[in-house]
ROKE-370379 format. One record per residue: residue in one letter; x, y, z of N, C-alpha, C in turn. Coordinates in pm, whole numbers, padded with zeros to 5 digits. Example, Ala and Ser with C-alpha at 12.3 -4.5 7.8 and 13.67 -1.06 7.14 Angstrom:
! residues 2
REC,resn,nX,nY,nZ,caX,caY,caZ,cX,cY,cZ
REC,a,01319,-00569,00780,01230,-00450,00780,01320,-00330,00780
REC,s,01285,-00225,00708,01367,-00106,00714,01290,00003,00787
END
This chain:
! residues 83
REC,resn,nX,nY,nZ,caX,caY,caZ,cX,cY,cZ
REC,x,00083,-00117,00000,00000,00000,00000,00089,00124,00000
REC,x,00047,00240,-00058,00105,00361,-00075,00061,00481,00052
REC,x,00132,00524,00138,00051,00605,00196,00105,00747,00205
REC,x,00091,00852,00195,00121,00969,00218,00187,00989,00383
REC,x,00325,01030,00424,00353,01039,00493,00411,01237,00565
REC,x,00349,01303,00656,00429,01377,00655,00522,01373,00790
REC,x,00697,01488,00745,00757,01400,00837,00784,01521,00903
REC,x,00836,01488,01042,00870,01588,01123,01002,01574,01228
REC,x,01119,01605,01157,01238,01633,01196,01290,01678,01339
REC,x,01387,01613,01409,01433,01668,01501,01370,01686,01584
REC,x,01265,01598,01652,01159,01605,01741,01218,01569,01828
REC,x,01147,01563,01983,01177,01484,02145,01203,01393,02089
REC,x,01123,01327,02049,01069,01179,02063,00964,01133,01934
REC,x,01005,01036,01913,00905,00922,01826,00791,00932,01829
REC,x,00706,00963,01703,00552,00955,01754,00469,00920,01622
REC,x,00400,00844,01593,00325,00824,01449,00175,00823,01501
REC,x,00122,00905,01365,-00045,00906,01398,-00077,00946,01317
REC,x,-00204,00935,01273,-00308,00950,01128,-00364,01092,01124
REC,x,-00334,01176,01045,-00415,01252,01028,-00501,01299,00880
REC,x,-00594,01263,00899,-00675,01241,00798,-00660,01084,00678
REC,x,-00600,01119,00586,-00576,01000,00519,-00449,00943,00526
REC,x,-00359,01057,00614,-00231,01105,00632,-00167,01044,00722
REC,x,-00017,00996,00727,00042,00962,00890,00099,01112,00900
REC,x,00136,01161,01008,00218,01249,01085,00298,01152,01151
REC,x,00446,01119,01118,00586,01151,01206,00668,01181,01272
REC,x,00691,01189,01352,00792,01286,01407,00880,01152,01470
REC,x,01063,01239,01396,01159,01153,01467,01252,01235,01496
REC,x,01349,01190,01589,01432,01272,01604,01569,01309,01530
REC,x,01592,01214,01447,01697,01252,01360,01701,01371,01273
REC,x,01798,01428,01235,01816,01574,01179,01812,01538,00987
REC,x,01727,01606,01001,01726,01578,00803,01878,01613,00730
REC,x,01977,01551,00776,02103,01621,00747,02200,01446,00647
REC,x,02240,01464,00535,02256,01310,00486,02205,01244,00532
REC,x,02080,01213,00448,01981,01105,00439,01973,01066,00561
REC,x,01996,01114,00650,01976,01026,00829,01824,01064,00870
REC,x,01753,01129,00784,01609,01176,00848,01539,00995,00742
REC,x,01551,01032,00642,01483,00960,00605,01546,00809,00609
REC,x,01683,00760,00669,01725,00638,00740,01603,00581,00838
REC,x,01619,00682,00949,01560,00658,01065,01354,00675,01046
REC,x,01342,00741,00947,01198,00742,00907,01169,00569,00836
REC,x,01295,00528,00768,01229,00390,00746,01267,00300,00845
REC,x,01360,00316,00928,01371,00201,01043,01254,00232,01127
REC,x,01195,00339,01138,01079,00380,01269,00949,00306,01165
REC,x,00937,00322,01079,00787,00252,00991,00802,00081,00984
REC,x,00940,00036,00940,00990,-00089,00954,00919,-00193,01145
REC,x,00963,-00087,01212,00990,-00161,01330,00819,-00128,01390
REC,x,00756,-00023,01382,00641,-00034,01415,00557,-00116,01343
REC,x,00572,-00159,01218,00474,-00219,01140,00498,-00360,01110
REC,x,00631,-00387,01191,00649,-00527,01170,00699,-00591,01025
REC,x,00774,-00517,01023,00796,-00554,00814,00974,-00508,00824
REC,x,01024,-00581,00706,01142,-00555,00685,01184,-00423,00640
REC,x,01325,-00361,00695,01352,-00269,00641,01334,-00206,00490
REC,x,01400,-00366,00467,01388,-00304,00275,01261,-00326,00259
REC,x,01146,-00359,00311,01019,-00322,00237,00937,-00195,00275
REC,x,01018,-00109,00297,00935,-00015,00350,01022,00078,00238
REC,x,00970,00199,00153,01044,00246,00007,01016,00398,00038
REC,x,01079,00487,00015,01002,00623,-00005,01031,00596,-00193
REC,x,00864,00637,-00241,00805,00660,-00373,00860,00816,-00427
REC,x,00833,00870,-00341,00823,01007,-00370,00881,01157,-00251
REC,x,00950,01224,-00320,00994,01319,-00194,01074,01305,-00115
REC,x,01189,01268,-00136,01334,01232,-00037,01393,01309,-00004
REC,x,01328,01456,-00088,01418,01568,00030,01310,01633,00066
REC,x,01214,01617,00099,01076,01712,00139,00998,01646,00282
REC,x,00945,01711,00318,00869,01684,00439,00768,01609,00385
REC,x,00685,01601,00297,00579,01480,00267,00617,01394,00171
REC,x,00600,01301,00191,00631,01212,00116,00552,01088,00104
REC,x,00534,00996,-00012,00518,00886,-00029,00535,00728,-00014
REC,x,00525,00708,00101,00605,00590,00099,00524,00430,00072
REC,x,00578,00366,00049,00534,00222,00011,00512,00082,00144
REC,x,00439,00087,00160,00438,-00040,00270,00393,-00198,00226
REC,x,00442,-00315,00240,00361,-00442,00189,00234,-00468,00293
REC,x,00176,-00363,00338,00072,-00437,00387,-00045,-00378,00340
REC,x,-00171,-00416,00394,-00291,-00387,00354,-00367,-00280,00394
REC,x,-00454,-00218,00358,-00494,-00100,00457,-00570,-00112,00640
REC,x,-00570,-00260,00600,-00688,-00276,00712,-00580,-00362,00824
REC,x,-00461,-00381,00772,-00355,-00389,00881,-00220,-00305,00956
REC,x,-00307,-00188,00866,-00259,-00067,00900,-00302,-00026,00971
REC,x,-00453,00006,00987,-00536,00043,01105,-00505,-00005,01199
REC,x,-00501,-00165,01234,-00526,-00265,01322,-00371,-00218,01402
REC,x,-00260,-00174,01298,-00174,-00192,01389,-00160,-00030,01469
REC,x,-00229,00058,01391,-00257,00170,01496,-00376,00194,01562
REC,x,-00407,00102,01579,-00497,00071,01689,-00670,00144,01687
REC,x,-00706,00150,01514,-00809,00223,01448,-00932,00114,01477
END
């Protein structure tokens, strides 16, 4: 599944949540060589239970929203945020 992600840099702390059709992000790594979007796919990887390499950014690798690719379904997406 494809989902629209937006991300949010240099935060406290870890936090993922839906807004609207949307996840909101926030990690703490600094968007500085690719280390924002490293740690944006190890944080989607490890919450969703899926391998690193299956988790892709589609679209937007230097931007705050982005596209990313997940192998799962929509309705185990919910389930795993607790919708």
């Amino acid at each position: 599944m494809i989902i629209e992600v937006r991300v949010i840099t240099n935060a406290k702390k870890k936090e993922l949540k839906f807004e609207g059709d949307s996840l909101k992000v926030k990690i703490t790594a600094l968007p500085k060589a690719g280390r924002a979007n490293t740690a944006l796919i190890e944080y989607l990887a490890d919450f969703f239970g899926v391998k690193r390499s299956e988790v892709k950014i589609i679209k937007g690798e230097k931007e705050k929203r982005k596209l990313i690719s997940l192998p799962l379904e929509e309705e185990q997406i919910a389930k795993a945020m607790g919708r």
